[in-house]
C-alpha positions in Angstrom: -30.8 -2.4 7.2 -28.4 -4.4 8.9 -27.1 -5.9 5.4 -26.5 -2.9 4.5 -24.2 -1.2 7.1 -22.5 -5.0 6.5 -22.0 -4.0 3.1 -20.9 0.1 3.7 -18.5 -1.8 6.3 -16.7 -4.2 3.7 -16.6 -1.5 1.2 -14.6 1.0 4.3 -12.6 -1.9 4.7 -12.1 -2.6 1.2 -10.8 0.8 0.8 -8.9 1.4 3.6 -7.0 -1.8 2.6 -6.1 -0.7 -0.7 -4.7 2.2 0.6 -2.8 0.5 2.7 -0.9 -1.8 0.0 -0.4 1.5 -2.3 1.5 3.2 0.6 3.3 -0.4 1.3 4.2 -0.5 -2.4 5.4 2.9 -2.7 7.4 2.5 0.3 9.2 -0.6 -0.6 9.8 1.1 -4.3 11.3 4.1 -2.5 13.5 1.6 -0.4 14.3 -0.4 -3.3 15.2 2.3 -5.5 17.8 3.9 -2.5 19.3 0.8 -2.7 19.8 -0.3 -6.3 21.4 3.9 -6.5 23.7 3.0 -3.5 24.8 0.0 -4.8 25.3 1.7 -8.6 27.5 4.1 -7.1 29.7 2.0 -5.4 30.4 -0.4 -8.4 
């Protein structure tokens, strides 16, 4: 029984991790993207 909340607990973890790096991702794409416009339009 305890093994198992271990393993529910991981899997929580597992998730909430991933989720994590998609909104890190997206953000720095966002950020990345501003940047690579503001620097087309000033050359």
């Amino acid at each position: 029984m305890i093994y198992n909340n271990i393993y529910l607990f991981q899997l929580n973890v597992g998730k909430f991790t991933c989720t994590q790096f998609q909104f890190a991702a997206t953000t720095a794409q966002t950020t990345m993207n501003k940047a690579i416009q503001s620097m087309s339009a000033s050359v």
